[in-house]
Structures are given as C-alpha cells and as structure tokens.
N, C-alpha and C positions, 0 to 999 in steps of 0.2 A: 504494500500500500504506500501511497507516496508520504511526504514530512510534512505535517499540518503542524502550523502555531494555532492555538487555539484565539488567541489576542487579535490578530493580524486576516486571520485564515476570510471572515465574512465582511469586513469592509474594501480588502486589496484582490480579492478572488484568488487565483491559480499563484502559488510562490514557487519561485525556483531557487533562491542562494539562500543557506545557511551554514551556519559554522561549526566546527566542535572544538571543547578542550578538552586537554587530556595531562595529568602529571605522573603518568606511569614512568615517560624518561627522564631520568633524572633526578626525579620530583619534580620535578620545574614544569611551568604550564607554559604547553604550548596548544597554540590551532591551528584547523585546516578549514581549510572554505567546504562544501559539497555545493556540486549544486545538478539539482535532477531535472530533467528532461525527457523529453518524449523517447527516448533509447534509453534511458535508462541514470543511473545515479553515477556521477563524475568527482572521485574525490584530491584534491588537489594535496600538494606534500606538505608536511606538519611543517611551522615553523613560531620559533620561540614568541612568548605572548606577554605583552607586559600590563596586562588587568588583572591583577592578583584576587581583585574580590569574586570574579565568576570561580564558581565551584565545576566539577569537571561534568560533561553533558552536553548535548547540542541543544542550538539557539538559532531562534529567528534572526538573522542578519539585518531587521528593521525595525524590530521593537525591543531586543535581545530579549526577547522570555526564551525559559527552557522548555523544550520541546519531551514532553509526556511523552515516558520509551514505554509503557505497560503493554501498548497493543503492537510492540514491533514483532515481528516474528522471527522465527534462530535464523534464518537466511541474511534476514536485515542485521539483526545482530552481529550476526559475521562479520557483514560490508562494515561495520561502525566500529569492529572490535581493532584499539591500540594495538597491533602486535608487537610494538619494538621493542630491542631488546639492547640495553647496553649491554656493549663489547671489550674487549680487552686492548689496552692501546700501546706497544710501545715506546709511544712519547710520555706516558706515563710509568706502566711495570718497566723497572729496569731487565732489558734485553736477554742479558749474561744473566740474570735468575732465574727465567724462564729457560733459558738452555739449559743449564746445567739441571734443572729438575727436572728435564726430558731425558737428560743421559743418564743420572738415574734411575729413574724409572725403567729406563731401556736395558744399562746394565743390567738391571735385578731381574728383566724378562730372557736373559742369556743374548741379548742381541750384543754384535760389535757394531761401533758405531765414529765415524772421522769425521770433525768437524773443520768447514773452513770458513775463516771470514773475509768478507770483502768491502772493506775499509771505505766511508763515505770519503767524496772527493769534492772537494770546493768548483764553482763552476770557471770556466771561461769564454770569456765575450771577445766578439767581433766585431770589424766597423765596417757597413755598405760603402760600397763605392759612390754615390750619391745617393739625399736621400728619399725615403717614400713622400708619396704624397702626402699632405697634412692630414685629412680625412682620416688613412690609416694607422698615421704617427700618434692619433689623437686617441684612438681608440686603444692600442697598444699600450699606451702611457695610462688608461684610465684602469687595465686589467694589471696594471703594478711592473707592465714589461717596459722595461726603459732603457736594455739594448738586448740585442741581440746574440748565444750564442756564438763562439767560435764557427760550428759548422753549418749554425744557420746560414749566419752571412756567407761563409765562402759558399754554400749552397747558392742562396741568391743571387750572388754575383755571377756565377759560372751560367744560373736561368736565365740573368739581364742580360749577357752576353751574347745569348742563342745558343749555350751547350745542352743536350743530353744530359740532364744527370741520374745517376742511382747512387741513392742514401742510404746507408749501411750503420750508421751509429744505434746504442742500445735501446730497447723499451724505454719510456716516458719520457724520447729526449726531445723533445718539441719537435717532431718531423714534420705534424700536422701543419705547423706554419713555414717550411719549406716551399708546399704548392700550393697552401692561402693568399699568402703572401702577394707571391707573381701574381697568380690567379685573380684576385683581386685590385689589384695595381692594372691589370690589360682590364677589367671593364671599365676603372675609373677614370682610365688615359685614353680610351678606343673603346668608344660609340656602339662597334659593332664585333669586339670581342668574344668568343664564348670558348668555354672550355667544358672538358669530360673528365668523372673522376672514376674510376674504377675499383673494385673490390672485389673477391672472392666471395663475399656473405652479403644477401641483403640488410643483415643487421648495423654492418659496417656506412653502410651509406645514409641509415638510418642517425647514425651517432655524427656525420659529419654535417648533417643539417643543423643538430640541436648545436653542435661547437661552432657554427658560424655567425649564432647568437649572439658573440662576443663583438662582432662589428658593425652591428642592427644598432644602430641610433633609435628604433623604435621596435624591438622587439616583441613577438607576441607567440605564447607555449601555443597558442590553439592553432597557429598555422603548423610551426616543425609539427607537431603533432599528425596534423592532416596530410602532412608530405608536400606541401609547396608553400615558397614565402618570400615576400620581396623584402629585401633588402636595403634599408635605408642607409648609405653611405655618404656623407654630406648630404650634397643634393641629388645625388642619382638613386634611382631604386633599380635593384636588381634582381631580375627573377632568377631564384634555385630552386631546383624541383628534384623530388623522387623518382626516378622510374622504374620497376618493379613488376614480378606477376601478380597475379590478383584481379579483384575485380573495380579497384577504384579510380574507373575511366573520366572522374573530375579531375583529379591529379594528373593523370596523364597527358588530357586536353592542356589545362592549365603550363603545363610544362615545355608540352610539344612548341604550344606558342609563342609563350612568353618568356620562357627561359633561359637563359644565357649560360647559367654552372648548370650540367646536368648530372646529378648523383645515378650512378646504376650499377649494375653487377655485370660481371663477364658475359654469367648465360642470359640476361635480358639485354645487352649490347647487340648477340647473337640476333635475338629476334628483330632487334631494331634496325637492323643492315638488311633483314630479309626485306622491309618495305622501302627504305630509304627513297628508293626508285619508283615505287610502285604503289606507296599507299595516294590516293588521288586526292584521301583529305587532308593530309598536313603536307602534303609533297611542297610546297612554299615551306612550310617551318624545319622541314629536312635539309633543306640548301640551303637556308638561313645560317642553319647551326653548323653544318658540316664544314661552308664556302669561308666560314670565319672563326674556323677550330683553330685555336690558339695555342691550348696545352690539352695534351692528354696526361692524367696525372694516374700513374697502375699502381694502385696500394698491395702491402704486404704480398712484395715480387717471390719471393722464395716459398709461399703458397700453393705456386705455378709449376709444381714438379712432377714429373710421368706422365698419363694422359693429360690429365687433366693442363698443365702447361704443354704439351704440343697442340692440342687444340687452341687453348689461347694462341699461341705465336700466327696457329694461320690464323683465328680471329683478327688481328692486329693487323698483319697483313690485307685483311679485306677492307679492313679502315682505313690503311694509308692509300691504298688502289684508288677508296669512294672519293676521298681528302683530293687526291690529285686529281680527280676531273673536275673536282669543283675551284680548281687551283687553289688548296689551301696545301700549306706545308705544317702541319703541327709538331712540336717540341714533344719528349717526352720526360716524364720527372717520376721517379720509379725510386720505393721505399722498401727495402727488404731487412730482415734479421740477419745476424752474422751467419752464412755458407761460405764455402770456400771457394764459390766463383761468381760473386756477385755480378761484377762490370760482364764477364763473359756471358753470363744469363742474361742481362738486358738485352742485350745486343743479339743475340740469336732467340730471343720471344720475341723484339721486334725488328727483328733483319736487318738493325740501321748499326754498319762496322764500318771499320778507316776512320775517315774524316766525319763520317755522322755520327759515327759511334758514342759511347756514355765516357764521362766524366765522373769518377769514383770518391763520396766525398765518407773520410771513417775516422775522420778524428774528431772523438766525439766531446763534446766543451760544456754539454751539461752537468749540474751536482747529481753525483748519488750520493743518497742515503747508507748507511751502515745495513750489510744482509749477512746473515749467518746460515749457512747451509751446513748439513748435517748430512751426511750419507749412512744409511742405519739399513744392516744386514740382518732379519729377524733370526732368534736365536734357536737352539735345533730342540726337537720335543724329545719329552720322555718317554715317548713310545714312538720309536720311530718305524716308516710303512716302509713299499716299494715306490707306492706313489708318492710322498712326502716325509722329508726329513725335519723341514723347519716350520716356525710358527708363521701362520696364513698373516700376510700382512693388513686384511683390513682386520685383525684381532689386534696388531699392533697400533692403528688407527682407533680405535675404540678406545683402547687401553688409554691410549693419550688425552682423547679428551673425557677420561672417566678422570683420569688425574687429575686433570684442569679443573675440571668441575668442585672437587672436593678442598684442591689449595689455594684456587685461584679465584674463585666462585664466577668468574665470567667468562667469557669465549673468545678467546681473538678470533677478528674477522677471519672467513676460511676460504679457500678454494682449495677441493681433492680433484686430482686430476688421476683419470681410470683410463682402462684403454679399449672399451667398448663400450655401449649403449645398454647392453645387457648389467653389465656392471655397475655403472653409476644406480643406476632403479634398485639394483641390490641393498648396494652398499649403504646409498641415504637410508633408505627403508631400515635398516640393522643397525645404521649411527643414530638416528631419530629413536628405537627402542631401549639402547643401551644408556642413551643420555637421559630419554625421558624417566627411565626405572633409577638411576641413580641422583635423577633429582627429586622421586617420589620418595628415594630411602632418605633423601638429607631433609627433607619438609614433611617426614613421619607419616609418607601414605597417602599425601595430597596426590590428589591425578593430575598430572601432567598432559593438556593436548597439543600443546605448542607444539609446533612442526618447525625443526633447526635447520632442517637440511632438507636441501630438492634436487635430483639429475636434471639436467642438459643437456642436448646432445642433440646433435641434427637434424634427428625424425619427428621433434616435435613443432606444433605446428607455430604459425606465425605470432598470433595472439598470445600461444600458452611464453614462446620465448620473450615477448617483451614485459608478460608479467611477472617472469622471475627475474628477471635484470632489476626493473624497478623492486621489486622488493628487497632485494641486498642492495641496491644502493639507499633504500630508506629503513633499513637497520631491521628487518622485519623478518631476516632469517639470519641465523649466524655463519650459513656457508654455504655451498655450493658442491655438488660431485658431478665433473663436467669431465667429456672426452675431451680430444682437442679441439670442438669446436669454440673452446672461448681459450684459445692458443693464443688467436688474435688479438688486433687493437680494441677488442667492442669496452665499452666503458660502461664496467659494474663498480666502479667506485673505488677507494680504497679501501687494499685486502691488506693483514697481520702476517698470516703465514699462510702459506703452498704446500701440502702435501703431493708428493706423485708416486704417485702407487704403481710401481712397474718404468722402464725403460722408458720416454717418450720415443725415440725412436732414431733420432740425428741431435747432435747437438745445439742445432739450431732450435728445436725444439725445445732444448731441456732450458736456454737461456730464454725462449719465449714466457715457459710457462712460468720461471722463474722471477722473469719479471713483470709478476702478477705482482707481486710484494714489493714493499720499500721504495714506492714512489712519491711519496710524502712523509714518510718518517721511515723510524729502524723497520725490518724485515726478516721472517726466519724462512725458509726455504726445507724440508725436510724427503729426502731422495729415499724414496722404502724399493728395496731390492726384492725380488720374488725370484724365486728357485727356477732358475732355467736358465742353462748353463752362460749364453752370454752375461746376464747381471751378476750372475755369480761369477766371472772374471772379472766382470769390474766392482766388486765389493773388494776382492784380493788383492786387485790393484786400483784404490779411489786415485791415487796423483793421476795415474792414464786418464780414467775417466773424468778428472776436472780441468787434464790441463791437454787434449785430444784435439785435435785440428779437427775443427768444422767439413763437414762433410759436402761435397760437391753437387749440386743440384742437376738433373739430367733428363732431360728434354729431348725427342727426336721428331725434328721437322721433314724429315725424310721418309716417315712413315710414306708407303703409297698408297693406301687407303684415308688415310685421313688428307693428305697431297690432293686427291683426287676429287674427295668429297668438296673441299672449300676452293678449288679451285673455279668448280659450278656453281659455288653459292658469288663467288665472286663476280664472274661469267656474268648472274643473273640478275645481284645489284648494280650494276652498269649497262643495264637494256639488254643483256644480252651477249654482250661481247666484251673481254678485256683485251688489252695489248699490252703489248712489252709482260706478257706474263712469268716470262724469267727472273723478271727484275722480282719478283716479289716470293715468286714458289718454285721449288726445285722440279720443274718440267720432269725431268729427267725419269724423278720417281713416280709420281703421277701415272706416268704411261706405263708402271711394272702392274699397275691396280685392273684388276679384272673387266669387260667390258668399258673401259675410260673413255676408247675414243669411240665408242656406240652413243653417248650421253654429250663430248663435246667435241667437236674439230678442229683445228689449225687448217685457218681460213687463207693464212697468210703467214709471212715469215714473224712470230709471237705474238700472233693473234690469233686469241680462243673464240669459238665460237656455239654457244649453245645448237643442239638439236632440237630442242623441243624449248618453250617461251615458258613454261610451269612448270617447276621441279620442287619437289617434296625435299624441305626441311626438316632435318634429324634434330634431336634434344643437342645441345652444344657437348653433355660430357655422356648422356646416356641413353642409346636408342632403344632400351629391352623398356617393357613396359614399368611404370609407376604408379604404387597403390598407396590407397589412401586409406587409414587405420579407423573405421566408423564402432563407434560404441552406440548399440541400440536398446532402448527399454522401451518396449511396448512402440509407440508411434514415435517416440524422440530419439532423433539422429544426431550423433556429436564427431567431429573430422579430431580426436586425438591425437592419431600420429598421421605424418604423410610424407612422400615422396620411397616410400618403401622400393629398392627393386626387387626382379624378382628371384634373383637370387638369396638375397634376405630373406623376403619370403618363403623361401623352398627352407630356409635353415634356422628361422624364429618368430612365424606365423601361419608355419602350415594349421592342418587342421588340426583338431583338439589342443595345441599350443597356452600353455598357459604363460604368461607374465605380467611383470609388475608395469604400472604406469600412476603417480600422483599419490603412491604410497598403498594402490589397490592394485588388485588382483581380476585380471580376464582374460577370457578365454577364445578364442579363435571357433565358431560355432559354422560360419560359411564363407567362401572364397567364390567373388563376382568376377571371374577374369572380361567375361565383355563390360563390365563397368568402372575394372580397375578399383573394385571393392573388397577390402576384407572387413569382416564383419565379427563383432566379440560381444559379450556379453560378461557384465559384470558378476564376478563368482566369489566366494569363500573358498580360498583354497591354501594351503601349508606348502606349496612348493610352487616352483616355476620349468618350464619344460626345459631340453636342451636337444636339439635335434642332431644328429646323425647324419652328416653326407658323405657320399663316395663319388668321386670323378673319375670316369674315363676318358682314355686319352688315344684320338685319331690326327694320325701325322697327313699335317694338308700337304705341306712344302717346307722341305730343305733351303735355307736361303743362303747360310753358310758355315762352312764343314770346313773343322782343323783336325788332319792326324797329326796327335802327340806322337806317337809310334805307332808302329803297325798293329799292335792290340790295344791301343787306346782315342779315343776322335770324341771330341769338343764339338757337339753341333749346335745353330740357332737357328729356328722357323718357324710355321705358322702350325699350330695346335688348334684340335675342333674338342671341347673339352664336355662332357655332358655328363652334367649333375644329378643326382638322385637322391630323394630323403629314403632311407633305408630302416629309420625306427629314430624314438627318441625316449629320453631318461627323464624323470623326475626328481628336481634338488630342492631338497625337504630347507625351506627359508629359517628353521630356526635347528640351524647345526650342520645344515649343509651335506645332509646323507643322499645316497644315490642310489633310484631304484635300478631294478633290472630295465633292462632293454624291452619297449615297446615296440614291438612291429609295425610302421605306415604303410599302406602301400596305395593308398587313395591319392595321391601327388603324381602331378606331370612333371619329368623329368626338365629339367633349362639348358640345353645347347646352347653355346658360346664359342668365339674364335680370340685365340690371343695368341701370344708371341713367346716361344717356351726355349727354352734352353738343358741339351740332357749332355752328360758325360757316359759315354760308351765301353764297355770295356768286353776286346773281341775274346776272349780270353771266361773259363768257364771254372777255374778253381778260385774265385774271389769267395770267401763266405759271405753268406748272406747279414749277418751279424758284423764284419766289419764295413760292407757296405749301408747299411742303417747308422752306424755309427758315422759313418762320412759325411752321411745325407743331415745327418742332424748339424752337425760340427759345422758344417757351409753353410747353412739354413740360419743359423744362428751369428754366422761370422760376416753374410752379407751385408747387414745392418751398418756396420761398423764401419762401412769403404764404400756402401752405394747411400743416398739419402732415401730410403724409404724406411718402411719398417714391417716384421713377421706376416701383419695383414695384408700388404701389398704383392706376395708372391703367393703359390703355393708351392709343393716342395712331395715327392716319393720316390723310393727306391725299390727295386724288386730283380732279381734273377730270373724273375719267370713272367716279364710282359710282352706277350704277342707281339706287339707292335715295332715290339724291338728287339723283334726277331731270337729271343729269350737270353739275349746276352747280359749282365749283369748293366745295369742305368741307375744313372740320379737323375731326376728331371727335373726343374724345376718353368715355372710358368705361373705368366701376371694376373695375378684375381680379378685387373679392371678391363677386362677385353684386348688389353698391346695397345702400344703405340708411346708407353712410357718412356721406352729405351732404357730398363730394367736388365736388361737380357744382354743389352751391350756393352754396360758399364761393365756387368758379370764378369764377361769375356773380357775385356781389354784390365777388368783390375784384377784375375782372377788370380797370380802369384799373392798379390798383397792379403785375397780369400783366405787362400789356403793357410798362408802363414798366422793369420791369425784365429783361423777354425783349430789347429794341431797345439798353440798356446792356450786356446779354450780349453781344450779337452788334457794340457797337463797343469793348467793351476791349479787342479784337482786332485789330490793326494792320494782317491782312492783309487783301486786296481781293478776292479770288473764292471765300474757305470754307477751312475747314480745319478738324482734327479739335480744335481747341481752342475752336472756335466755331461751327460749326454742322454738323460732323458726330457722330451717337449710333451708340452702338456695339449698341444694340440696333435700330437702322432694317434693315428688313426690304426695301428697297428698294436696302440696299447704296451709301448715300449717294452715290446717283448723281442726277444733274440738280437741283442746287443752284444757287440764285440769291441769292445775298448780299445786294445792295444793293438788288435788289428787294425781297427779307424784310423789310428796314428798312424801306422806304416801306408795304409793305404793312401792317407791323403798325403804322405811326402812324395811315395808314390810319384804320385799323378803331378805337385809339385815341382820335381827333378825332367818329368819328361816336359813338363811345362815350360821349364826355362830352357831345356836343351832345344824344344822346336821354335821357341820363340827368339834364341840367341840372345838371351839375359844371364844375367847374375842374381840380379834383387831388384824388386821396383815396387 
C-alpha cells in the first residue's frame, strides 16, 4: 500500500516525497528521502542529519509528522529496514594487530603462512605542456585535484601530441582521467568532436557515466541513472549516453542523437557497426558520430585475451575500415593491468604498428597506501584421504571471520574472490551460516537474519548486479564472494581486505584482485592456496610467486574462421564492399576458412566484395545458443540468471539440477531449447547437484605437425569435440558429502569445434600411469607461461584412443571454441612447460603422488593409476627431444 501522512494525506491528495531517520549507524541520525511512484518506491542513500529532536521513523517531507508503520506489511518493512552495518576500518584498528591475530589463529589451525608488505609511497606530480581549459581547471581544483600525476600528464601530453597511448600503471591510479581529460578538452575546443569508450562489462560503462559527474556544473542522479545526461561544462552541454542491450530504446534514441561520448561495451559496438550503414533511422546520427571520432578510449586492455581479444582486434579493425570512409582518423588510449606485453597487445588488437603504433606510459606517480598480503597454505588434517590431505580453505575462510567476530566485534569491509559461479553461491551461503550462528552464541540465542554476504558472478542478471554493488557501497552487506567478474575497475566502494581462495590464474590477475584493497587507507590482501599441485608449488616457493614476471597476453588474429567471418561483417558495413582489405585483415588467412570465397569475392586487386546484400550476424564472443534462468511459481515468471550457454547448461542446469541462487535453493524442472528457457522451481533441498561430462574427441584437420623424433610428434588443429552429461552427484550443503552417481540420460549431447593440441608418442611401452602423471604436470604448469587459467583448456590422456590411432597422447584443447591462440603459445613456450610441470611434481617430497602434486580435482578418471617418477622421466623425456629438434638449450 502506498505512504499516507494522515495530517497532509486529505487536503494535498496523492504525496510522493518522504523521508526517514534512522540511528542504527553509529548512533548518529541520519536520513534518506523515499519517494514513490507509479513503479514503485525509490529510496535514495542515507546521509548524516542534523535535527536531533526527530526520533527514528519516516515522515511527511511537508508537515514532518510520523508516518503510522502499524498497517505496513513485512514486504514494506523490508524496503524500510536500516541494514547497515559498521565495518572494521584500518585507519582506525591498527593494521599489524589485525595481522598478527590472523597468523595466529592460522598457526594454531597447522597452516604455514609468509607475509609481505608493500610499503605506502608518497605520490608524484607532473606538469602539462600547456594548460587545460579553465572550465576543466575549475572543476578539477573544486574535487581537491590541483595537479596532476606524474603519469597522468606524461599521458596527456603524449594524447595532445597525437600518440597512441597504453596505460599500464597500478589499480586506483587515476587512469580514468587519462581519457577524461582529452576527451573532454576535444568537445570543449571542437564543436563537432565525439569520442567512444569501450569496456568488456556493461557494468563498467555504467560507472563511467556516474564518474563524469565530477565535471557537471549541474549534475542530476536521475539522468546517470536513466543512462543519458548532458553535461554542463561552462557553457557547452554535452550529450553522454549509454549504449547497451536491453530494452531501453529512450536511451538509445537519446544517445544515437544527441551524443557526442558514447559509453558501450565490445559486444554492443559489434551490433552497432552491423547498422552503421544500414539502419535508415539514425543513419545521419551514425556519420555524425563516426565522421568526427576523435578518440576511441578501450578500457581494461588485458581483458582482451584468447577468443574473446581476437574477436575484439577484428572488431577494431571494422571500426577503423567504417572511420576511414567517413575520413575520420581516431586516436587510440588503451588502459591495461600489469602483463608482460602491454605496448605489443595494443598494437596487434588494433593493427596500428611503426609509426602508429602505442606509446607505453608505466611509471606510475600515484600514493599507495600501506597493503599486507599474506600467503597462507591450509594446514594438513588428522585424518588424512586419497582425495585430501589438507584443511578445505573456505573452512579457513570461516575460521577467520569466526575470529573476527569474537575479538574484533566488527567486519572489515570484504571481497572473497572464488573461481567459479558455483562456488561463490556456496561459499556466501556457509559464511552467512557460520557468522550468523556465532553471532547468535555471542547475543545468547538472539536470531540472526542479517545477510553479510552475497555471490556475483556473470550469470546474474542486470538488475540483480546493480543491486548488490549499491548495497556494499552503502554499508548494507559486509562483503562480497565474487568470481573474477569484479576483477575489474567497477566501483563497489572501499574494501579492508581480499581474500582469494584458489590461484587467480596470471598474475595480472592476482595484482587486479589485489587491488581491491588499500585505495584509501591501509589494506590486507590474504592469498589461501588449495591442494592442487601448481598452488602447492607456489606455497613452497611464495618469493617465485610474489616476485614472477607477469605473464604474456595472447591473441590470434590469424584465426581463418574468425578472418573470415568479420571480414563480411566488414564487407557489409561499407555497402557492401571494402578495399585495400589487407591493410586491415590478414587476407591470407581468411581464404584457409571453408567456403570464404562462396560468401565474398575479390572484385579487384583488394577489393572484397559481398555475394549476397544480407548476411546473418553471429553473437560477437558466442554463436551456440543462450538461456535465460526463469524461476516460476504458479503464473509468476522471474529472469534470475541469464546468458547461460549451452555448455553450462549441459554441466549445471540440466535436468533435475539443483542449486543455490540468493541464498535459496532450485531446481531445474524443464528445459525450452526453442525458447532459450530453463525453467526451476523453488525447492527445500540439503544439497546442490554436480554434473558429470565426458568429451569426445574427432580430429577435423592437422594444421601443424612437429617430429620431436621418430617416436615422438607435437601436433596442433582443429578438434570436433562432443559433450555429454553422463550422471551427476549430490553435495550435501552442510558438510559437503557426496552421493553416488546419478544416471542422466535425458540431455542432448553439445558438439563444438576448437583448436586442440596433442603430444604423440609412436612408441607402445609408455605406462599408462606415467603418462597421466605428465598430462596432469603440463595441465597444471600451462598456467604459469601462457595467460589463461585450468578453465580455459581442457586436458586427457589415454593409450587407448581410436582416434589416435591407440598410441599413447596428451591432448589438450580450448573450452571457448579456438581462436584464443592457446595452443600456440603451448607450442612455441613448450620447453619453458615442461621445465616447470617436472619442478611441480619435485617440490613435493612424497614418492608415489599425492593430491599436492599430481592429483586435479577436476580428473575425470578419479586420479586413479598414477605414476610419479615415471611422469618425471617422461616429461624430461619429451623435454630433451624438444630442445634437440628445436636447436635450443633453454628458453
């Protein structure tokens, strides 16, 4: 029912704005506005209140009376209930107390545990070469910035100049005003300026509108909110727009017109180049924007790795192709986390090398803060399995903040980073019980409902993720358990400490997630190892793992499949025809891609030319279908999770599947494949499912083939790879038992093509046992030397597969369809593999295997028939013939 003042309600009719107070935080009284509407009640951020005599309650906004809660209902109640919660600060608890009471606690759990700190640094500034405009000067001076960075300005200068640049300095060093800055300075100076900002996440472009707030002379939350907003700069207004999927075609409009900064993401760029040419109704607002592209600004460049960055590179490509018929030349300004080839990634995502090439800016002039990372190996059980020797780290995770809880009575702000979807849903679920039951034993039995902790993670939907941001940034949860999708720059506010539970995966990663913390005060960072043999090499050796060169990012734009596809998209955004198409895509390969020139022609010496005027656009990263997770009760339909593929689906929403979502439990009841529906239903259930797949593997094409020696050959090609759910398990949520094996067999099998890589050996006395031990040892040792991580390949071995002809193989092959250039890096780093798969498998003291060194917890074979010291010899092995056919020593 709506909020009636009883006072107010019969002489003013309909009310909409009322306020609340509340002194839960703090004690101190603060309020918020609400205010309801035809959609529904809108409640705005608390903020501190200096009328001490109102008692706490909401109030007419026009008479102040209190507004009579007797007739709300627990719904409304909800919407009104204060959840905040103070937090643990360390600009308050001294840092070093709170450490050292974790290393205790950790020693007394048998864990070992190496701590390092990394010392706050005073900043350093720089001076522009001439300077901005006043407008900007003015605004900068009013947000307390009164110079610039060290490497802002050399930024800036190298963009006034007309360089290329990629920005490579740490998390929270002001990058964002990098290509503000420019970007801003070309609409103030030039009329007819416009620029493009790019992202991997729509969320990200989300957070650059609300940050451009800072130079709105008249700022308003209801526009960034709505996705478009002009910009009051002196005297110019400037339109910034969202552009996005979805259905909010005012914003769109709005944008297509009016806009000059366009915010949008990779894969809605994709769609925006299919019409550029072709949509009839903004075709004037496409050549507007295009004819007078200024900067293109591509955030969080090291994002862009395996498929997913070779599809961007030709995306890019299709842009500069549209750019130059409309004679615009655009700038590129490109921001990445520390890899180890920064300048060389720009440059080949977007083609532009030599004299176009990037300008590399990494000397970084911002303050950090004081952070203390802790690397903490859980310590081994007293009953030790085959499957496990040590304690499960989110038991060390609980432990922590069980401890907290009792000495410190408050939470530092949190983020746990997990390394699946499945897990975060877990984990909060069991950190939310652990802490509720240990605050109910310190307040003698009081029930606890507060909810501390929420997952995140890609599959949820748009709505669900902007309401868990907002609520950690307004104190109403104590933490977060995210995959790497908030890796990123998105802005949840400032976090205390980082847990990472498990490997990130490159060390680009590990300084991303790292620097979640200590962007406004001290930070603790806490690294928790799980049992599987790489982490377990680097618990053994923490200096390797803190002080390890950044791993190389890798891109193949010579895919001929993906060559070939965007080469017709490109074709089809320029009427039909491109020229000089060398200049932009490797012809070369293109024409290796099956039927290519059935679809386009060379009309003339590089010039392409379409066969057909309509050509079907594929999803930018994914052409298998995408489902959407609908929860039904009776006639009420809710979109919870989406973008499922069907991969996924075939391995944690087939049928009868159960899991977690929002701290509840459901169940997978029907699968719409012509509606792109699965369908669940809310259950009572003690476990969550875990499905079962098996891959088989059909050789398409040989692409290329090294003999090490006569009984050993290196190959890489194309794999037709088809999936099957074969049964799934039940993992009981409170203790984590495992039933027997369920049988499925109601699931349609998912075929896929990808790009696979196997080591052959012609030769028939290998055991079987030392080659599983090999397959693990590389599997594990990839990581370390290509930039992906364990989910981004698959990986088996066997003596006895048909396919190959039953001679003894390791196979390994990319879980996203190829095109990563996974398989390449393999082969050309494969010495540097092996050397450090054969160190994995001896920092490990024992002598027949064990789950710290050559058992994976994802072997599908049940790390059964393991051979240790055979794996060792085997992979020197293949090592020794390695460098003799390659004519090396070491590399």
């Amino acid at each position: 029912m709506p909020l009636v003042c009883q006072d107010c309600h019969a002489s003013n009719g309909k009310q909409i704005i009322f306020f609340q107070i509340s002194r839960k935080f703090k004690n101190l009284p603060f309020s918020r506005e609400i205010r309801q509407s035809t959609n529904g009640i809108h409640l705005n951020d608390w903020v501190e209140f200096s009328k001490e005599s109102l008692d706490d309650g909401i109030y007419c906004s026009e008479c102040h009376s209190i507004v009579n809660d007797i007739f709300f209902s627990q719904e409304e109640r909800t919407i009104f209930k204060d959840s905040r919660m103070e937090t643990l600060s360390f600009k308050e608890t001294p840092i070093n107390e709170f450490v050292e009471s974790i290393k205790r606690l950790s020693e007394r759990n048998g864990a070992s545990i190496e701590q390092y700190t990394l010392p706050s640094i005073p900043a350093e500034f720089g001076e522009l070469e001439y300077p901005l405009p006043n407008e900007i000067t003015k605004k900068l001076q009013q947000k307390g910035i009164e110079k610039l960075y060290s490497h802002q300005a050399e930024a800036i200068n190298k963009i006034r100049s007309g360089k290329n640049v990629v920005i490579t300095t740490g998390t929270a060093s002001g990058k964002s005003l990098v290509y503000t800055i420019p970007a801003l300075e070309s609409f103030v100076t030039n009329e007819d300026a416009t620029a493009l900002y790019l992202s991997p996440l729509k969320a990200l472009t989300r957070d650059q509108l609300v940050s451009l707030e800072m130079f709105d002379d008249s700022p308003s939350t209801e526009n960034t909110t709505f996705g478009y907003t002009k910009l009051q700069i002196g005297c110019k207004k400037i339109g910034v727009g969202v552009l996005e999927g979805g259905k909010n075609d005012a914003v769109k409009e709005l944008t297509y017109q009016n806009a000059r900064y366009w915010l949008t993401n990779v894969h809605y760029l994709h769609f925006i180049l299919q019409g550029a040419a072709h949509f009839k109704k903004n075709n004037q607002a496409f050549v507007r924007f295009f004819k007078n592209l200024k900067y293109v600004i591509l955030d969080e460049l090291h994002a862009y790795n395996g498929v997913l960055g070779s599809k961007v590179a030709m995306l890019l490509r299709r842009l500069r192709s549209l750019c130059k018929a409309f004679g615009a030349n655009p700038q590129f300004i490109t921001c990445s986390a520390s890899i180890g080839n920064p300048k060389e990634l720009a440059e080949e995502i977007t083609g532009l090398k030599g004299v176009k090439g990037f300008t590399m800016i990494n000397n970084d002039g911002s303050p950090k803060h004081q952070r203390e990372i802790l690397l903490l190996n859980p310590g081994y059980l007293e009953q030790k399995s085959e499957s496990r020797t040590r304690r499960a780290p989110i038991s060390e995770v609980i432990d922590i903040f069980k401890y907290i809880c009792i000495n410190f009575k408050k939470f530092p702000k949190t983020i746990v980073f997990y390394g699946n979807r499945k897990a975060t849903e877990t984990a909060s679920f069991e950190l939310n019980n652990a802490i509720r039951s240990r605050l109910s034993e310190v307040s003698k039995g009081e029930e606890i409902s507060q909810e501390f902790f929420t997952p995140f993670h890609a599959y949820l939907n748009s709505y669900k993720k902007q309401e868990v941001m907002g609520r950690i940034k307004k104190g109403e949860l104590v933490g977060i358990v995210s995959t790497s999708a908030l890796e990123m720059g998105i802005d949840i506010g400032d976090l205390d400490l980082c847990i990472m539970v498990g490997y990130a995966g490159s060390k680009a990663s590990f300084l991303q997630q790292a620097g979640r913390v200590g962007r406004k005060g001290p930070g603790i960072v806490i690294q928790l190892f799980q049992e599987n043999p790489l982490e377990q090499y680097y618990a053994i050796n923490p200096k390797e793992f803190m002080e390890r060169e950044a791993e190389h990012v890798s891109i193949d734009v010579g895919n001929p499949n993906i060559v070939a596809e965007h080469m017709q998209y490109a074709a089809h955004e320029l009427n039909g025809k491109i020229t000089s198409a060398h200049s932009y895509f490797k012809v070369s390969a293109a024409r290796k891609s099956d039927n290519f020139t059935n679809k386009i022609i060379e009309s003339g010496k590089g010039t392409w030319k379409l066969n057909e005027s309509e050509i079907k656009y594929n999803n930018l990263l994914s052409s298998s279908k995408l489902y959407d997770v609908i929860s039904q009760q009776g006639l009420s339909r809710e979109i919870i999770l989406e973008g499922i593929d069907d991969r996924t689906m075939l391995r944690d929403y087939h049928f009868g599947a159960v899991f977690l979502y929002n701290q509840k439990s459901y169940k997978v009841i029907r699968i719409l494949p012509s509606k792109n529906e699965i369908i669940v239903a809310q259950v009572k259930a003690d476990y969550t499912t875990r499905g079962l797949i098996n891959d088989s593997i059909y050789i398409i094409d040989q692409t290329k083939e090294i003999n090490l020696t006569d009984v050993i050959g290196l190959v890489i090609g194309k794999l037709e790879i088809t999936r099957r759910l074969w049964g799934y398990k039940k993992i009981n949520l409170f203790g984590g038992g495992v039933s027997d094996l369920i049988e499925e067999n109601n699931m349609y099998p998912v075929k896929y093509e990808t790009d696979g890589l196997w080591i052959q050996f012609k030769q028939t006395n290998i055991s079987d046992g030392a080659l599983h031990v090999a397959e693990h040892a590389i599997a594990s040792a990839i990581p370390t030397v290509v930039k992906c991580s364990q989910n981004d390949f698959s990986f088996l071995s066997s003596t006895n597969l048909k396919e190959f002809n039953y001679f003894p193989t390791i196979v390994f092959y990319e879980t996203g369809g190829g095109g990563a250039g996974i398989m390449e890096t393999i082969s050309d780093r494969l010495i540097n593999i092996l050397n450090k798969a054969v160190a994995i498998l001896k920092s490990c003291q024992c002598k027949q295997g064990c789950p710290n060194c050559t058992h994976l917890s994802t072997c599908e074979r049940n790390n059964e028939v393991l051979d240790k010291s055979g794996g060792i010899e085997l992979i020197k092995s293949i090592k020794i013939k390695t460098e003799k056919a390659l004519n090396v020593s070491n590399i």
